[in-house]
KETI-807223 format. One line per field, with one value per residue (C-alpha): x, y, z; residue number from 1. Coordinates in pm, 1 decimal, always signed. Layout:
! residues N
px: (X,...)
py: (Y,...)
pz: (Z,...)
resi: (NUM,...)
//
This chain:
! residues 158
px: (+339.0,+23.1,-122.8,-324.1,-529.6,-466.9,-663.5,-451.1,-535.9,-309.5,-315.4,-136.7,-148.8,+194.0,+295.9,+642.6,+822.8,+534.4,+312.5,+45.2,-150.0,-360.5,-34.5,+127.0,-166.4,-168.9,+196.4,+189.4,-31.2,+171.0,+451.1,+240.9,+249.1,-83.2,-288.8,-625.4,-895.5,-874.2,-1093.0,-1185.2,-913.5,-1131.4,-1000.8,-1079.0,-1057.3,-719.6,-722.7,-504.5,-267.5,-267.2,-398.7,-375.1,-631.4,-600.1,-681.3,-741.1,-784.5,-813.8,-654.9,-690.5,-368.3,-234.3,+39.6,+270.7,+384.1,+325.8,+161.6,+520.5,+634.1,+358.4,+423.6,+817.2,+764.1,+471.5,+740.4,+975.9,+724.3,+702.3,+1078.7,+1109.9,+844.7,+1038.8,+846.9,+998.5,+864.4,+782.6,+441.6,+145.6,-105.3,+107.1,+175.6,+310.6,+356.1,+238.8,+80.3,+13.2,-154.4,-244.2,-654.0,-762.7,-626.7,-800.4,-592.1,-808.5,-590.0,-220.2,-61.1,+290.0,+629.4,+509.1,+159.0,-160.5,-393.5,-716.1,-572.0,-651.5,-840.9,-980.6,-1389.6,-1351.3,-1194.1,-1445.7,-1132.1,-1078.2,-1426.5,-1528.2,-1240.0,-1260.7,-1677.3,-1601.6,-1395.3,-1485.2,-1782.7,-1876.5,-1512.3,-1562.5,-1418.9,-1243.4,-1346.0,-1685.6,-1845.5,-1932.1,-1902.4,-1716.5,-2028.5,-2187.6,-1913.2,-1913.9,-2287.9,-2180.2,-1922.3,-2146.8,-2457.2,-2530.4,-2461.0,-2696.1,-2530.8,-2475.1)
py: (-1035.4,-828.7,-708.4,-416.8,-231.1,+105.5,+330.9,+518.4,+882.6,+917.5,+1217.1,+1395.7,+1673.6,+1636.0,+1444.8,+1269.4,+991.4,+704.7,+1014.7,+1178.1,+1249.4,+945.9,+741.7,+851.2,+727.9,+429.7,+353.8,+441.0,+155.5,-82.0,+17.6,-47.4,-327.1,-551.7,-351.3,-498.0,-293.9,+34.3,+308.4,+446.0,+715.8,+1012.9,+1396.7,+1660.6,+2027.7,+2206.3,+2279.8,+2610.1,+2779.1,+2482.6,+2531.7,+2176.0,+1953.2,+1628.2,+1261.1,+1121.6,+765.8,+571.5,+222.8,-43.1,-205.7,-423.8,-424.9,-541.2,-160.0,+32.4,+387.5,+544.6,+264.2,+336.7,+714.4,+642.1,+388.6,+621.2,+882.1,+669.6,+570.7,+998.4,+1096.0,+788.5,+920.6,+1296.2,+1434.6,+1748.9,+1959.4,+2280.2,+2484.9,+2388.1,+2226.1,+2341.1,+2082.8,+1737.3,+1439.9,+1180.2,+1249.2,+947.4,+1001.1,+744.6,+828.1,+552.0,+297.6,-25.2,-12.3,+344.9,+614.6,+711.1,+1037.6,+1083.3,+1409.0,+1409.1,+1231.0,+1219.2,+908.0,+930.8,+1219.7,+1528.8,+1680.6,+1383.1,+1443.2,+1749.3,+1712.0,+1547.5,+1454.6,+1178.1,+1084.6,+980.5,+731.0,+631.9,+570.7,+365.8,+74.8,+128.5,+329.1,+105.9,+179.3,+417.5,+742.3,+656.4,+1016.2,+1007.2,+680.8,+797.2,+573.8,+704.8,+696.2,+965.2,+1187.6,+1190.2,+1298.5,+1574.3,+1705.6,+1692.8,+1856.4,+2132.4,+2474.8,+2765.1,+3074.5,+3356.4)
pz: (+1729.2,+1722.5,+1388.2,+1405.0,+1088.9,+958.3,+798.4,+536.6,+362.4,+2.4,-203.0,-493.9,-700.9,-881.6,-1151.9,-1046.8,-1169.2,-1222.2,-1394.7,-1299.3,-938.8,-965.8,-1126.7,-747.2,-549.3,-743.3,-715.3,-343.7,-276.5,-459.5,-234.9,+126.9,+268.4,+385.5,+214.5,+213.0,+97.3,-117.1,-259.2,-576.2,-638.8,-655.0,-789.0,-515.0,-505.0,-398.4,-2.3,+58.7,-202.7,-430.2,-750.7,-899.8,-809.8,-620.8,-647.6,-286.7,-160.8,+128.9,+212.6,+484.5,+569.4,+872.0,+1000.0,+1331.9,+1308.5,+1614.9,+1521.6,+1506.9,+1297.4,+1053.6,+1064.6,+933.4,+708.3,+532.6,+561.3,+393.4,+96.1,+40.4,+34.7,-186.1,-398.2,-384.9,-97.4,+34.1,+289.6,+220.6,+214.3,+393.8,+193.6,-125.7,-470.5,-389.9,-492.1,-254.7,+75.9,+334.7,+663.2,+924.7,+978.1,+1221.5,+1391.0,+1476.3,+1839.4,+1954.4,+2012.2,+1987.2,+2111.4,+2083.7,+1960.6,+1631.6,+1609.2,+1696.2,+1589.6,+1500.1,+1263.5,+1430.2,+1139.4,+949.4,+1070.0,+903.7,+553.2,+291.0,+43.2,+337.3,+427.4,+69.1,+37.3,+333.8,+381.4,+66.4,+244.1,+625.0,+663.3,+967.9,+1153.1,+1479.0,+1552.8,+1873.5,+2041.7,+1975.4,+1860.6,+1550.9,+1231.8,+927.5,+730.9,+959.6,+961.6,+605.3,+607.3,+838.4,+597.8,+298.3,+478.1,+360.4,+634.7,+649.5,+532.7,+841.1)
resi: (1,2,3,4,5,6,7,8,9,10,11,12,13,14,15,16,17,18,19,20,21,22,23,24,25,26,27,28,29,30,31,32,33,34,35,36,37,38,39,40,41,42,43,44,45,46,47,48,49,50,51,52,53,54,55,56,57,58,59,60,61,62,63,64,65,66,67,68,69,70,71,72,73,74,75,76,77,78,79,80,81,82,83,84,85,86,87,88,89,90,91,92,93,94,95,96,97,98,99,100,101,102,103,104,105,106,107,108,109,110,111,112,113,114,115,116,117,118,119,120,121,122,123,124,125,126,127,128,129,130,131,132,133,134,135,136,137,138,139,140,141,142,143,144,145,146,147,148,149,150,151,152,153,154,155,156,157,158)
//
């Protein structure tokens, strides 16, 4: 059996039943699995409609999981949690996202691996930087640590 590492995204912006946003992150990573390395918890702006404000972090876990594996026990972890789909980017809970995988790339119904929109989001990078800023993006090369640069630089206005 071949174990493989994960690179994990949680958020929250809802209180729910172990208490508040950073309470859910917190419990979340209890409930994974091979978890072996996490970040600070940090509190992030509100992406979209959302007017609460989130606390993000990042884990490292392995796991004998295949990428679709991953994807439905993380799945699992947020309905348990009281996870219901509804608005994009709107209040919730818990959110988990596979970021990276330490086997490259994974395309598949339903999932793309790394995360199709992780270079760009800074509420991911931070964490993240924090526990594997040496870890390569498997598209371009790039280490974590760079891409976070790029989101924090600063952009000319038009």
């Amino acid at each position: 059996m071949t174990t493989t590492s994960y690179a994990i995204a949680l958020g929250s912006n809802r209180p729910g039943r172990h208490g508040g946003p950073r309470d859910e992150v917190r419990a979340a990573l209890a409930a994974l699995d091979g978890v072996y390395a996490v970040s600070p918890i940090l509190t992030t702006a509100p992406l979209g409609p959302s007017i609460r404000a989130f606390a993000n972090a990042a884990a490292l876990v392995r796991s004998p999981l295949t990428p679709p594996e991953m994807l439905a026990r993380l799945k699992a972890i947020e309905r348990d949690f009281g996870r219901r789909r509804g608005r994009r980017w709107g209040a919730r809970v818990i959110d988990l996202d596979i970021v990276l995988w330490s086997g490259g790339r994974w395309r598949s119904a339903g999932l793309t691996v790394p995360h199709i929109a992780y270079a760009q989001r800074a509420f991911v990078l931070h964490p993240l930087a924090a526990i594997a800023g040496a870890w390569r993006d498997p598209w371009n090369g790039r280490r974590i640590r760079q891409l976070r640069h790029g989101v924090d630089r600063r952009r000319p206005r038009p």
